[in-house]
C-alpha positions as semicolon CSV with decimal commas, in nm:
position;residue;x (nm);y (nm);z (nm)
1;X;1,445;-1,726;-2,601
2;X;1,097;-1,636;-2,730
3;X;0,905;-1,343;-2,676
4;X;0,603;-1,568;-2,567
5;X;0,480;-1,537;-2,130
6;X;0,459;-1,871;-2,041
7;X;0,303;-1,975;-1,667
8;X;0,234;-2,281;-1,559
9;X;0,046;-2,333;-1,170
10;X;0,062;-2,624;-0,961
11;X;-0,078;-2,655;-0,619
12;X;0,161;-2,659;-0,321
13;X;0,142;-2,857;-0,003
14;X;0,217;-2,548;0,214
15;X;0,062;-2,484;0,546
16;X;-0,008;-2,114;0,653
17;X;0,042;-1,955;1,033
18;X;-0,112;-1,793;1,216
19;X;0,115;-1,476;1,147
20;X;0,021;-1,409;0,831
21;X;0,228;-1,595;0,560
22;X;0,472;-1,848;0,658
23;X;0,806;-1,640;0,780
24;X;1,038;-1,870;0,532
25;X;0,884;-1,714;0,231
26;X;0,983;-1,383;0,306
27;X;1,347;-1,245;0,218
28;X;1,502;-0,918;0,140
29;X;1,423;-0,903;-0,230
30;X;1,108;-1,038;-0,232
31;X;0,750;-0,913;-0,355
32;X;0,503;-0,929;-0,098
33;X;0,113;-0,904;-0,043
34;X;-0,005;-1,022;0,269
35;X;-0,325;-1,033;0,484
36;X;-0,398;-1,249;0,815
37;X;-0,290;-1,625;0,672
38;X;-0,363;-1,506;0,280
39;X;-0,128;-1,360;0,033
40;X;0,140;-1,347;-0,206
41;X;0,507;-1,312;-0,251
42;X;0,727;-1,310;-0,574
43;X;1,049;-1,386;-0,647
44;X;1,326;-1,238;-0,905
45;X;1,250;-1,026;-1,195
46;X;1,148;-1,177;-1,539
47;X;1,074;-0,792;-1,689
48;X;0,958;-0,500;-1,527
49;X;0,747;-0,185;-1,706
50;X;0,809;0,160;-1,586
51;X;0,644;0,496;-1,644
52;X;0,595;0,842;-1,545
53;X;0,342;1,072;-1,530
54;X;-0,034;1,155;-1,552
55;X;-0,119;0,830;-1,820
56;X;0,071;0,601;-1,573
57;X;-0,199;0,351;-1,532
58;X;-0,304;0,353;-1,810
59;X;0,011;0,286;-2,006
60;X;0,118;-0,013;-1,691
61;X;-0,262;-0,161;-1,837
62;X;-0,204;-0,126;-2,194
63;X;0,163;-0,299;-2,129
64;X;-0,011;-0,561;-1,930
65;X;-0,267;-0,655;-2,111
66;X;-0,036;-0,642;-2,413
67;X;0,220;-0,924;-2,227
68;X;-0,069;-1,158;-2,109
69;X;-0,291;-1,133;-2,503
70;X;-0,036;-1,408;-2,646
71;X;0,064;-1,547;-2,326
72;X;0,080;-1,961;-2,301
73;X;-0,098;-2,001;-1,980
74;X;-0,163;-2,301;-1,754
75;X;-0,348;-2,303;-1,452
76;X;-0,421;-2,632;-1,202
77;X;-0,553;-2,380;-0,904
78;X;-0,774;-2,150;-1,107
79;X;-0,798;-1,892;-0,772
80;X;-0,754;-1,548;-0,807
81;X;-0,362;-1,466;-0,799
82;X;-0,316;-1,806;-0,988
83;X;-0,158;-1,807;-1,330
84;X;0,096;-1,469;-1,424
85;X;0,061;-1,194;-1,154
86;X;0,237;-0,839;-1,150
87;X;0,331;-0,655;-0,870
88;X;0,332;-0,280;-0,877
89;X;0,415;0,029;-0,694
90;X;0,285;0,367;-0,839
91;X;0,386;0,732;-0,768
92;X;0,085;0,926;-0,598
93;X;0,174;1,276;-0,802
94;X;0,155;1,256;-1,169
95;X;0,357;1,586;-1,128
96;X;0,621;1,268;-0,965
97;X;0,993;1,198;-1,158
98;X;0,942;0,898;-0,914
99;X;0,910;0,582;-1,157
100;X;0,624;0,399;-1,126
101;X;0,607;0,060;-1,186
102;X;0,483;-0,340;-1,287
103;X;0,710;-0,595;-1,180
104;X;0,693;-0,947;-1,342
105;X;0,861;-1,239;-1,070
106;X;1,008;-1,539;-1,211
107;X;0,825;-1,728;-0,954
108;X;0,488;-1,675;-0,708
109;X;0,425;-1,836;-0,444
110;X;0,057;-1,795;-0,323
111;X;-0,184;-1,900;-0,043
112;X;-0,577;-1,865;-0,017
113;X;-0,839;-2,019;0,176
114;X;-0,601;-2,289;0,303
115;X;-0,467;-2,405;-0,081
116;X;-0,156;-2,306;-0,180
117;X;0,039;-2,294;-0,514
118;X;0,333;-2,175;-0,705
119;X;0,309;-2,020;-1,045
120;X;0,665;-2,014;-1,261
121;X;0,692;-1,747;-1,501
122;X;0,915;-1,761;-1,827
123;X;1,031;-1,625;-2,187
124;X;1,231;-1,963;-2,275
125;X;1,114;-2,247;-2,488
126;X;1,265;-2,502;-2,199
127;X;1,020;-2,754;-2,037
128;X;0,769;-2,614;-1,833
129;X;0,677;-2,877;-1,595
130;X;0,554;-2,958;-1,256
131;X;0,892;-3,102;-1,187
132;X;1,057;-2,787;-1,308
133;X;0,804;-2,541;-1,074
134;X;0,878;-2,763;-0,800
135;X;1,243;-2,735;-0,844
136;X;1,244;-2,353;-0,886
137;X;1,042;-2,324;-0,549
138;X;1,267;-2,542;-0,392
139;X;1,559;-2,305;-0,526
140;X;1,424;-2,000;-0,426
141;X;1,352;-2,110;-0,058
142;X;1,704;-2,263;0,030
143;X;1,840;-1,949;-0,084
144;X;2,036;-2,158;-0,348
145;X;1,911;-1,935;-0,630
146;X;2,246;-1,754;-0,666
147;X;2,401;-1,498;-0,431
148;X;2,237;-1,366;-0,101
149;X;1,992;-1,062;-0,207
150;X;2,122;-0,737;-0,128
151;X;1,940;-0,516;0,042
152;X;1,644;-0,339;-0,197
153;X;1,703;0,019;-0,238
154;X;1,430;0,330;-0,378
155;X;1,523;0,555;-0,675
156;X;1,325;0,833;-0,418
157;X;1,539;1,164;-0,403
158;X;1,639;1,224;-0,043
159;X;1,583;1,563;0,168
160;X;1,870;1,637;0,430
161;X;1,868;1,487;0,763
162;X;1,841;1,675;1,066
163;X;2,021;1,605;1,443
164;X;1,920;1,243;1,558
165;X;1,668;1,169;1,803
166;X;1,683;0,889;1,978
167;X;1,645;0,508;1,941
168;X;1,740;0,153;2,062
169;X;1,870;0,018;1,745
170;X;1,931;0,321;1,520
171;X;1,833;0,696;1,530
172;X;1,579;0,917;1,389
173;X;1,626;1,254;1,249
174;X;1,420;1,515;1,046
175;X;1,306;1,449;0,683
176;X;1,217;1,749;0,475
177;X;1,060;1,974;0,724
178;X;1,101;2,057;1,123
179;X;0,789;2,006;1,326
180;X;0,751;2,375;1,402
181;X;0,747;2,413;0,997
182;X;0,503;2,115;0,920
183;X;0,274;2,254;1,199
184;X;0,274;2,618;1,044
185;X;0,167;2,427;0,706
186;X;-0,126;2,298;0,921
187;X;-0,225;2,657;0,970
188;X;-0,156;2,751;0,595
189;X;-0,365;2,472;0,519
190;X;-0,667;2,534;0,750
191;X;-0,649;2,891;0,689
192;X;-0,698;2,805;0,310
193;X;-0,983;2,573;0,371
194;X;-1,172;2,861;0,603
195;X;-1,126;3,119;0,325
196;X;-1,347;2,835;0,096
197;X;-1,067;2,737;-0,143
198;X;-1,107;2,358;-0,001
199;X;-1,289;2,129;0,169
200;X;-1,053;1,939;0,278
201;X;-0,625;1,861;0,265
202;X;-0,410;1,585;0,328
203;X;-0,101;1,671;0,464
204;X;0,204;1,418;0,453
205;X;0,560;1,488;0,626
206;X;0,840;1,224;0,645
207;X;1,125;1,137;0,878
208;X;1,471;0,950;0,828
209;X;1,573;0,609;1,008
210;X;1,952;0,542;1,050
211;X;2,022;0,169;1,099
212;X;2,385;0,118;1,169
213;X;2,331;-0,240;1,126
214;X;2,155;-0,245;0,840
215;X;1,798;-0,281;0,747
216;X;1,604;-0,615;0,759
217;X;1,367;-0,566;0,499
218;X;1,239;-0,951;0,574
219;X;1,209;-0,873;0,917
220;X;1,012;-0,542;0,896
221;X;0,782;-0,744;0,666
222;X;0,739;-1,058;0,899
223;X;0,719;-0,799;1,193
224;X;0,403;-0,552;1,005
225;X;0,239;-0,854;0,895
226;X;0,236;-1,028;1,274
227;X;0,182;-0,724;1,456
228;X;-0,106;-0,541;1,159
229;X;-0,286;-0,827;1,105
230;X;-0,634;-0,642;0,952
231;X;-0,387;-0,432;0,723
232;X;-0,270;-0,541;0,378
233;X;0,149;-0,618;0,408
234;X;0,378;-0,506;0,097
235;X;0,706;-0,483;0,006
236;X;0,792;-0,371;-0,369
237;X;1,074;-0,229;-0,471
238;X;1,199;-0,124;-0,129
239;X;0,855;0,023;-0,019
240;X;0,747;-0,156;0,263
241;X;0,453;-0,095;0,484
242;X;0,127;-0,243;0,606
243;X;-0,177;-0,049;0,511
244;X;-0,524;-0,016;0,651
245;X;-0,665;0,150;0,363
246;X;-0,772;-0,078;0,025
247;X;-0,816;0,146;-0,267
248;X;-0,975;-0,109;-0,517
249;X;-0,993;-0,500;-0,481
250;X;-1,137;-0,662;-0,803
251;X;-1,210;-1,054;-0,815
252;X;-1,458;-1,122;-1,103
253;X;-1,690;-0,831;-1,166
254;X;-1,676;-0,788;-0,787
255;X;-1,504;-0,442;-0,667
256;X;-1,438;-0,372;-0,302
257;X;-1,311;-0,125;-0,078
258;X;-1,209;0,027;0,260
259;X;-1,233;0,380;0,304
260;X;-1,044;0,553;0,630
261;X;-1,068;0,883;0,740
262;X;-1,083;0,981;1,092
263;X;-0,797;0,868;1,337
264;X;-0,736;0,828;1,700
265;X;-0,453;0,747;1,877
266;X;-0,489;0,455;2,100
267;X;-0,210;0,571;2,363
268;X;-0,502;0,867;2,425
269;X;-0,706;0,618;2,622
270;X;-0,446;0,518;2,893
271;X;-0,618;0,581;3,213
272;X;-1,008;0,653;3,097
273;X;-1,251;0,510;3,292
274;X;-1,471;0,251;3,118
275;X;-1,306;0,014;2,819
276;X;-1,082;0,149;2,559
277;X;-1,390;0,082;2,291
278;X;-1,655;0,260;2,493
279;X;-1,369;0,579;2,451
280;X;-1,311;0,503;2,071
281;X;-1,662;0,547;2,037
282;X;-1,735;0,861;2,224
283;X;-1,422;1,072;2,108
284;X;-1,405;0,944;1,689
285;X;-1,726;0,789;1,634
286;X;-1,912;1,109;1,807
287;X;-1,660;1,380;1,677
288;X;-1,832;1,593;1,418
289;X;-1,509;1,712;1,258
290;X;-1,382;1,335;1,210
291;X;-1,696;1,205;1,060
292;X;-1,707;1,460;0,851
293;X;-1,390;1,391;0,736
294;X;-1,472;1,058;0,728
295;X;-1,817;1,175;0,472
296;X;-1,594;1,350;0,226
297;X;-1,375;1,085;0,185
298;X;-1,646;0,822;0,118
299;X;-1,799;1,036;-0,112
300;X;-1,532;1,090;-0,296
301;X;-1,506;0,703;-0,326
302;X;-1,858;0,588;-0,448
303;X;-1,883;0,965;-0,661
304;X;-1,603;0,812;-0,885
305;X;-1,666;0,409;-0,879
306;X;-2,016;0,475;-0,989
307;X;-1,947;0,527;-1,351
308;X;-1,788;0,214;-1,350
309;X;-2,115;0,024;-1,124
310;X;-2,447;-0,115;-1,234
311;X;-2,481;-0,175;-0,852
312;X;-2,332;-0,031;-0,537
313;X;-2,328;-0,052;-0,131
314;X;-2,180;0,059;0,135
315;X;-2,225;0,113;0,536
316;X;-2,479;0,377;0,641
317;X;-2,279;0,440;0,925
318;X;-1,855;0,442;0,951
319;X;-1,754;0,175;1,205
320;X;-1,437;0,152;1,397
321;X;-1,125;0,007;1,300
322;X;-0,945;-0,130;1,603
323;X;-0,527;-0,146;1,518
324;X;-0,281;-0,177;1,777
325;X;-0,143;0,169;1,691
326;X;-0,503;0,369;1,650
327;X;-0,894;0,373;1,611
328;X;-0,993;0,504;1,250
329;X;-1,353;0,571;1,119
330;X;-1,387;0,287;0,828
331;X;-1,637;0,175;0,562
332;X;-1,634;-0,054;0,304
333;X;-1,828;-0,030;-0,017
334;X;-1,882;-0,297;-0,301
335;X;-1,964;-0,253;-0,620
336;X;-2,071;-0,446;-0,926
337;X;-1,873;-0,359;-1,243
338;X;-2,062;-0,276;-1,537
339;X;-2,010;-0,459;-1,853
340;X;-1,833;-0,156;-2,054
341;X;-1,815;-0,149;-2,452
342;X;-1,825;-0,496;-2,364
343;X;-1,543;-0,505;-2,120
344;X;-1,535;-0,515;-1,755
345;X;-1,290;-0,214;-1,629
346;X;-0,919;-0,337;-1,495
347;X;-0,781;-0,283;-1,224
348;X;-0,568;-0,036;-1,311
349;X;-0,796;0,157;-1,521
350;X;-1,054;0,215;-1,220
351;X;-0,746;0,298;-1,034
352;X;-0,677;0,552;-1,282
353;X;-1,056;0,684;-1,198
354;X;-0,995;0,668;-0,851
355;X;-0,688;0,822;-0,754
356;X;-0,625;1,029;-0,575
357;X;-0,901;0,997;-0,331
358;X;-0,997;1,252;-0,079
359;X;-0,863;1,026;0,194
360;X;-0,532;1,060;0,100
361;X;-0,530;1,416;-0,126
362;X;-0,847;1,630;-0,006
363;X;-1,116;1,792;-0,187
364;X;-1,158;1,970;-0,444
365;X;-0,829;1,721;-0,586
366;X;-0,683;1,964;-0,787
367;X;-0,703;2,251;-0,542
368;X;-0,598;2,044;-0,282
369;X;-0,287;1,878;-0,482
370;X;-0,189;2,168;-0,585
371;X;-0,182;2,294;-0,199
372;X;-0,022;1,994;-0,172
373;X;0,303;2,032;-0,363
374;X;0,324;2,392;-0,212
375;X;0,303;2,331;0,142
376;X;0,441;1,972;0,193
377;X;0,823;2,046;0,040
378;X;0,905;1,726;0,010
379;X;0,808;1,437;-0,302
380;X;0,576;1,170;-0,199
381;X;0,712;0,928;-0,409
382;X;0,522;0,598;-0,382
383;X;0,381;0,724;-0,035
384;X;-0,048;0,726;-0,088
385;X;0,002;0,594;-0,423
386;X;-0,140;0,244;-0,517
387;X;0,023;-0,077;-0,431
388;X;-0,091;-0,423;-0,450
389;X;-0,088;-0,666;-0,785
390;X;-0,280;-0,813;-1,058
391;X;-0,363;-1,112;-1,264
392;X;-0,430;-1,192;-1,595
393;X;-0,811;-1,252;-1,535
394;X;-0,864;-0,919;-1,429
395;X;-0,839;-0,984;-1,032
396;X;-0,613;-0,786;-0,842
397;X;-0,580;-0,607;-0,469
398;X;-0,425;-0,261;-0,454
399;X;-0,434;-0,102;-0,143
400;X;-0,268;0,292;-0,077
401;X;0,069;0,291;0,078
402;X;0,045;0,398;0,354
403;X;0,243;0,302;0,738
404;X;0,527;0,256;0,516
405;X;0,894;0,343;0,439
406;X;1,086;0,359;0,128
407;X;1,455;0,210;0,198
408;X;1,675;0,415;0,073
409;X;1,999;0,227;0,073
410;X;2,129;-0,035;0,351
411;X;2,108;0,151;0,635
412;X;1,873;0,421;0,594
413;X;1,482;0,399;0,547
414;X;1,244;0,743;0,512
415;X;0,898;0,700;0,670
416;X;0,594;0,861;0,549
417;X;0,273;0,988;0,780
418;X;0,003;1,205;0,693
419;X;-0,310;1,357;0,809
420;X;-0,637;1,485;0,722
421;X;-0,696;1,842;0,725
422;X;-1,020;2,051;0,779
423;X;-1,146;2,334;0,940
424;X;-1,116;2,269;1,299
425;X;-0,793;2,096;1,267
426;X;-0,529;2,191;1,555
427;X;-0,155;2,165;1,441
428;X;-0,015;1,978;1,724
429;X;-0,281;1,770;1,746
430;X;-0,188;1,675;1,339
431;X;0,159;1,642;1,468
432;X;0,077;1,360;1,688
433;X;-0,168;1,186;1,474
434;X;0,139;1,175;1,219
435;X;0,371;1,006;1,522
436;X;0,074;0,741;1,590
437;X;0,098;0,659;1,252
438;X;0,480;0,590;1,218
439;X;0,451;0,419;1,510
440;X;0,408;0,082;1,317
441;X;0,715;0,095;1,092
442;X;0,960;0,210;1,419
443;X;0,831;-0,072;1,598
444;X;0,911;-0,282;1,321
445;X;1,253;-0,106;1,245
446;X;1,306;-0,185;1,643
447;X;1,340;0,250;1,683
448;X;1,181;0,365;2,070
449;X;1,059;0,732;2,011
C-alpha cells in the first residue's frame, strides 16, 4: 500500500437515456449526481473525511486539496468530473452533531455531452491500466464486486413517530412536530418578523415513511431522476432527493447558480379557466409577497458571491420553474471568479461564503437560524445543506438538499419540507406548500397521501 491517490480515466462506450442516467448504474450503495442524460455515480469507498461544525468546509477543502497535491493522476477525457472526484453531503447547522462529509469511490462512472468514462481510484502500487478500469467497471455492474449492498443507512438522530396515515405501500406518520404545532411556529415566526427582528424565515418540518418491504434506495433514485428531470438527483450516504435549487456550480473560473424562492402548488390549478401557465403567472409571478421573497433570496446570493467575482449577471426578472409537483419563482446568476492571492476560490470555500442562503435560512442569517433552532424542534441534519461533488481541477456541482429523505435504516426513511416565511405568510397555507413539496419523494417511495 502507498499513501499516494492514484486515478487513471478512460473513455467508456456507454450510451445515455432518455431518463437521466442509464438505470443499470444505479444500486443501493451507490453515489449519485444526476441531471436530464448527464451525471455521475460512484462506487465503494476508498477513504472518506468527516467533520463537524462551523470550519466544516473549510477543513473537507484543506483535506482535499491535501489528498489530490501528491496525487498520480491520469486523465484520457479531460471533462469536468474526469480524473479523482469526491462526493459530499454537509450538515446545514454548524450548531449540527450530524457528520458532515467527503466520500472518495473506488470507481466513477461519468457521462457528459454524449462521452462517457470511468475513472478508478486507488492507494496500491498494482497496475493501473485500461484493462484493469475496464475490469473494475465490469465488476461493479454485474454486481460481482462482493456481497449484495445493504441498504444505506443515516447517522441522523430520530424524533418519535406519531399514528400512521395512510399509504399504498407503507405508512406515514408524524416526525418531530404535529401540524397544529408546526402551524403555531408559522405564527411565532411571522409574528417575529412583524415586530422587525427578521426579514424573512425558513421553516423546515419532517415526516416518517414506514416501508414494510424495505426501501429501494435504487429505485427512489431511478424514479426522482425520471420523474424531476430539471432537478439535480443525489444519493450520498443515505440522503436521497432531487433538488431544484443549485447552490454553486464551478467549471473553470465559471460559477453558476439557481436561486428559488416563491412556490406554487400545481394541484391549485385543477379546474382554472385558461392554461395552467397563464395561472402560474398571474398567482406567483404577480404575487407581491412571493417575489419579494423571491428578491431577498437573490440578494442574499449575488451580496455574498461578489467578493469572490470580477464579473456578475443575473435575470432582471425571476422566471418560472415548471416541475411536475409545483411552479417556483427562479433565477440564475453567473459569475466570473476572481483570481484571489493568486488562486481561484474552491468550491467548497465559496460554499463556505455562501451558506446558508436566505432561500433556505432567512434573513438576517443569524437571527433567523437562531429562530430556527427554537421553533423547528427537530435537527436538520443534511436537509438544506450542500450536496453535490468535486474534482481535482477545481470543478464541482453542489446543489441544497432539498425534496429529499434521509434513510434511516431498511425500512424507514424521514422526509424533509420547508417553507419560506414572511410577513403575510398564512400557516395552513405553509402547511400545504410543505405537502407539495414531499410530494416527490412519496411518489417515489410509492406512499398515496
Amino acid at each position: 500500500m502507498t499513501s499516494t491517490l492514484r486515478t487513471l480515466t478512460v473513455p467508456l462506450d456507454v450510451d445515455s437515456s432518455s431518463g437521466g442516467l442509464p438505470s443499470f448504474l444505479v444500486r443501493d450503495d451507490v453515489l449519485c449526481w444526476s441531471r436530464r442524460e448527464a451525471g455521475l455515480v460512484g462506487y465503494g469507498e476508498l477513504t472518506r473525511f468527516s467533520t463537524t461544525g462551523p470550519e466544516r468546509f473549510l477543513e473537507a477543502d484543506i483535506w482535499w486539496r491535501h489528498l489530490i497535491l501528491e496525487a498520480e493522476i491520469t486523465d484520457h477525457v479531460e471533462l469536468p468530473g474526469t480524473g479523482p472526484v469526491a462526493f459530499g453531503s454537509f450538515a446545514f447547522s454548524k450548531t449540527s452533531p450530524h457528520v458532515s462529509r467527503l466520500i472518495l469511490p473506488e470507481l466513477v462512472v461519468g457521462i457528459r455531452d454524449g462521452r462517457a468514462w470511468a475513472t478508478q481510484l486507488t492507494f496500491d502500487d498494482g497496475p493501473l491500466t485500461e484493462a484493469t478500469v475496464l475490469a473494475t467497471v465490469e465488476r461493479w455492474l454485474s454486481g460481482t464486486n462482493g456481497d449484495e449492498p445493504a441498504v444505506v443507512t443515516s447517522d441522523v438522530g430520530r424524533s418519535p413517530d406519531g399514528d400512521a396515515l395512510n399509504g399504498s405501500r407503507g405508512s406515514l406518520g408524524r416526525g418531530s412536530l404535529t401540524e397544529a404545532a408546526w402551524m403555531e411556529a408559522v405564527t411565532n415566526g411571522v409574528e417575529e418578523i412583524r415586530a422587525g427582528k427578521l426579514e424573512k424565515l425558513v421553516l423546515a418540518r419532517d415526516v416518517v415513511a414506514t416501508l414494510p418491504s424495505g426501501v429501494n434506495a435504487a429505485e427512489v433514485l431511478r424514479q426522482l431522476a425520471a420523474r424531476y428531470r430539471e432537478c439535480w438527483t443525489y444519493g450520498v450516504d443515505g440522503l436521497v432527493g432531487a433538488t431544484p435549487e443549485m447552490l454553486i456550480q464551478v467549471e473553470g473560473r465559471t460559477a453558476q447558480a439557481r436561486v428559488l424562492a416563491g412556490t406554487l402548488d400545481r394541484r391549485d390549478a385543477e379546474g382554472i379557466d385558461g392554461s395552467p401557465m397563464e395561472y402560474a403567472e398571474r398567482v406567483l409571478a404577480g404575487s407581491e409577497k412571493q417575489r419579494h421573497e423571491h428578491e431577498i433570496a437573490i440578494d442574499s446570493l449575488t451580496r455574498q458571491l461578489a467578493p469572490f467575482s470580477e464579473a456578475m449577471n443575473s435575470h432582471s426578472e425571476p422566471f418560472i420553474l415548471e416541475l411536475p409537483n409545483v411552479w417556483h419563482l427562479a433565477s440564475d446568476v453567473k459569475a466570473e471568479l476572481a483570481d484571489i492571492e493568486g488562486h481561484v476560490p474552491t468550491c467548497l470555500a465559496l460554499i463556505n461564503a455562501l451558506h446558508p442562503t436566505a432561500a433556505v435560512c432567512g434573513t438576517p442569517t443569524l437571527v433567523a437560524g437562531a429562530l430556527i433552532r427554537k421553533l423547528e424542534h427537530l435537527d436538520r441534519g443534511p436537509y438544506a445543506g450542500p450536496v453535490g461533488w468535486l474534482d481535482a481541477a477545481g470543478n464541482g456541482e453542489w446543489g441544497i438538499a432539498l425534496r429529499g429523505a434521509v434513510i434511516e435504516d431498511a425500512n424507514t426513511v424521514r422526509l424533509y419540507a420547508g417553507c419560506g416565511i414572511v410577513e403575510g405568510s398564512q400557516p395552513e397555507a405553509e402547511l400545504a406548500e410543505t405537502w407539495a413539496k414531499f410530494r416527490p419523494m412519496l411518489e417515489a417511495l410509492g406512499i398515496r397521501r
